[in-house]
C-alpha positions in Angstrom: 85.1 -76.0 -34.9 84.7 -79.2 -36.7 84.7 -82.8 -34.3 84.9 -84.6 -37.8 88.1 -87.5 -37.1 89.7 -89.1 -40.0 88.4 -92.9 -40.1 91.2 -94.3 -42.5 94.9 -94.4 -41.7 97.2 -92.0 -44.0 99.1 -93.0 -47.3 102.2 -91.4 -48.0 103.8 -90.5 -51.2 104.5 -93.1 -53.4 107.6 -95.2 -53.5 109.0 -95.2 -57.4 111.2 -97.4 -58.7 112.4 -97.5 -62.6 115.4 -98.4 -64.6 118.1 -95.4 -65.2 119.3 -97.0 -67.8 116.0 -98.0 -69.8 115.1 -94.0 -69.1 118.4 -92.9 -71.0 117.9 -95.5 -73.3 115.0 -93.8 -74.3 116.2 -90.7 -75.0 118.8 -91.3 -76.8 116.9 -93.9 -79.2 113.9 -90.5 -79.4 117.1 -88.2 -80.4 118.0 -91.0 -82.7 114.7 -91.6 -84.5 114.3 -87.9 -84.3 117.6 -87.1 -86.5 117.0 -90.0 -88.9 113.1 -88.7 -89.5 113.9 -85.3 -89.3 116.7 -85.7 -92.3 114.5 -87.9 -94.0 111.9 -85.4 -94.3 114.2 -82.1 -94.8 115.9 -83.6 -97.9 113.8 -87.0 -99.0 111.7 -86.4 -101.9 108.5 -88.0 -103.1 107.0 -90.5 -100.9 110.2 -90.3 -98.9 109.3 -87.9 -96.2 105.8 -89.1 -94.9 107.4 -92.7 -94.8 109.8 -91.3 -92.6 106.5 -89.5 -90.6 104.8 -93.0 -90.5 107.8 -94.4 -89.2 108.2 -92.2 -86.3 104.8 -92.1 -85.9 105.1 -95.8 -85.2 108.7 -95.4 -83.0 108.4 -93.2 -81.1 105.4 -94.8 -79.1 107.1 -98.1 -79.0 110.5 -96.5 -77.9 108.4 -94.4 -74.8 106.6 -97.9 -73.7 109.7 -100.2 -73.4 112.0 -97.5 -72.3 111.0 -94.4 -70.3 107.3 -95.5 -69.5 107.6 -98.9 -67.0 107.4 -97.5 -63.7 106.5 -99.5 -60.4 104.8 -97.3 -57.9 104.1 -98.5 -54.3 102.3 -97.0 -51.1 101.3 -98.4 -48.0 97.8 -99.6 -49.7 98.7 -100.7 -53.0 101.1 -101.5 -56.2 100.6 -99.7 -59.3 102.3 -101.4 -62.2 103.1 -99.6 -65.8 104.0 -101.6 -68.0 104.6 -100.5 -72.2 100.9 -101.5 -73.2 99.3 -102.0 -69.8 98.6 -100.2 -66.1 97.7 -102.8 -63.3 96.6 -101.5 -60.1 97.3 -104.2 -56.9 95.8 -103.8 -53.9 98.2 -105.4 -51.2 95.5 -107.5 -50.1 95.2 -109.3 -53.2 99.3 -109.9 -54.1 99.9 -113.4 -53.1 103.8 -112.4 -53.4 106.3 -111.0 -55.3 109.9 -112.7 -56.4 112.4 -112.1 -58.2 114.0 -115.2 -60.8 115.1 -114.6 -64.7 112.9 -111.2 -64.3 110.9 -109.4 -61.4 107.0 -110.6 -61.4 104.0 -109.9 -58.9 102.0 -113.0 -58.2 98.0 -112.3 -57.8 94.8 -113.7 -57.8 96.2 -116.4 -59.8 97.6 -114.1 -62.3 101.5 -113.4 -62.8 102.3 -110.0 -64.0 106.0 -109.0 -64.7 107.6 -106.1 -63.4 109.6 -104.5 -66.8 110.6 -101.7 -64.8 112.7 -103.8 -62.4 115.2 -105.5 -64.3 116.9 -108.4 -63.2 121.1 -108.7 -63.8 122.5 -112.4 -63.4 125.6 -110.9 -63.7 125.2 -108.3 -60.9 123.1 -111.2 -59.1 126.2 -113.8 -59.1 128.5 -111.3 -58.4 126.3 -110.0 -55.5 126.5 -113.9 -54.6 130.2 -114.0 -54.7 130.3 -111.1 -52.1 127.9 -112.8 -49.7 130.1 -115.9 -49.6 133.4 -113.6 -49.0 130.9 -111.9 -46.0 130.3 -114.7 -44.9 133.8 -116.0 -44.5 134.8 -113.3 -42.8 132.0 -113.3 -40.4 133.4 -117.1 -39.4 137.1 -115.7 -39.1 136.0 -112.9 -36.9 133.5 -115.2 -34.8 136.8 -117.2 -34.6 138.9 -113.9 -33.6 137.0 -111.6 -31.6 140.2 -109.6 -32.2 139.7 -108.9 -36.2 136.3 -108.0 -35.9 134.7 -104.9 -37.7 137.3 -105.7 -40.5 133.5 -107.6 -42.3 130.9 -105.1 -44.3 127.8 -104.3 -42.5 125.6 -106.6 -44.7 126.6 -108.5 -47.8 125.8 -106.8 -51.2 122.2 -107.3 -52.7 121.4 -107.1 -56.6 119.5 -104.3 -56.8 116.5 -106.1 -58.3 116.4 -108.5 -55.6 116.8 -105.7 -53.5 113.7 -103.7 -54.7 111.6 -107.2 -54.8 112.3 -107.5 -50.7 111.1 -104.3 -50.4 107.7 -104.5 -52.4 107.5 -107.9 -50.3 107.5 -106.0 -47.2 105.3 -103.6 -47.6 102.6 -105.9 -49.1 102.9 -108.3 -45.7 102.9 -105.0 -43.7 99.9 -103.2 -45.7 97.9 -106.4 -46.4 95.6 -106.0 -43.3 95.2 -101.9 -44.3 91.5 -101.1 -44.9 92.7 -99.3 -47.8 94.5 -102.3 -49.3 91.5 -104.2 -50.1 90.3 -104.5 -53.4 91.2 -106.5 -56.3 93.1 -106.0 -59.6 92.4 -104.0 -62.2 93.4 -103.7 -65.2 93.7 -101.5 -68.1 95.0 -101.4 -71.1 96.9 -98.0 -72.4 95.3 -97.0 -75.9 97.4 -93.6 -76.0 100.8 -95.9 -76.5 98.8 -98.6 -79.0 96.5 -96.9 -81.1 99.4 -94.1 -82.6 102.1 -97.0 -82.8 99.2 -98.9 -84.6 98.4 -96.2 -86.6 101.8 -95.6 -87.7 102.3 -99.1 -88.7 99.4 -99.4 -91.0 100.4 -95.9 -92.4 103.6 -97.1 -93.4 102.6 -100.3 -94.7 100.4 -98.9 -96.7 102.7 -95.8 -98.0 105.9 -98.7 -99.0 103.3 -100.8 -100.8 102.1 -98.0 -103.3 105.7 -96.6 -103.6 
């Protein structure tokens, strides 16, 4: 029987936050390009079809970065950040703090990196705002009335990017001391999303300038 103890506390799952709507954006913008490329290349002739290949060869990579691909993923240690052309890896140690304004960013090591996965709605924000104000008349009336009370919502109404911002907030407070939350951030850039849309591009530069 092994006396080996594990030294370092566990890490669960990670936490995943992404936009709905970017993700069925996506796919219907890939079924889009898809029919317009496929049709070009059925019934184009000449030159027509592999412009229409270039095309999608330069699309579709765009389309999967700034739709299905940004993804924020968050455990008790760290913040992983994908982003359409980059991954950036965040130790909770080294976030300084993350807030939410005209978009979602992550403050670190002097650095400001924007959360595109976590999109921020002035609308839904002011009307979110406009709900907090009615809360918090009510609260007064019933502080006023014992009588009326439980007639108030349990909490006001949160936009939901402000919402997932406290929450990454938390947990970097709570997981900064972690021995697993040390580190600094890295960086990397995604080649398989720019060198196709790239090569696309140039493809189809070239193929309309000897048409």
């Amino acid at each position: 029987m092994s006396s080996q103890q594990p030294t370092d506390e566990p890490v669960y799952d990670d936490r995943v936050y992404r936009s709905s709507m970017g993700v069925v954006s996506g796919v219907l913008l890939l079924a889009l390009t898809a029919w317009l490329c496929g049709d070009a290349v059925v019934r184009g002739s000449g030159n027509t079809p592999w412009i229409a290949l270039a095309a999608a060869l330069c699309a579709v990579p765009l389309i999967v970065a700034f739709t299905i691909r940004p993804a924020v993923f968050a455990n008790d240690d760290r913040m992983r950040v994908r982003n359409p052309f980059r991954i950036i890896e965040l130790p909770w140690a080294a976030v300084d703090a993350v807030r939410s304004g005209y978009s979602a960013e992550v403050l670190a090591e002097g650095s400001k990196y924007q959360l595109w996965s976590v999109p921020v709605s002035l609308r839904e924000r002011k009307k979110a705002n406009r709900q907090r104000l009615r809360y918090e008349g009510m609260r007064d009336r019933e502080d006023r009335s014992p009588g009326e009370k439980g007639r108030a919502p349990a909490e006001p109404m949160r936009a939901s990017a402000d919402r997932i911002v406290d929450e990454l907030q938390r947990l970097a407070e709570r997981g900064a001391e972690r021995p697993g939350a040390q580190g600094s951030v890295r960086v990397h850039w995604s080649y398989e999303i720019i060198a196709p849309a790239v090569a696309g591009a140039l493809l189809l530069i070239v193929l309309v300038a000897i048409r």
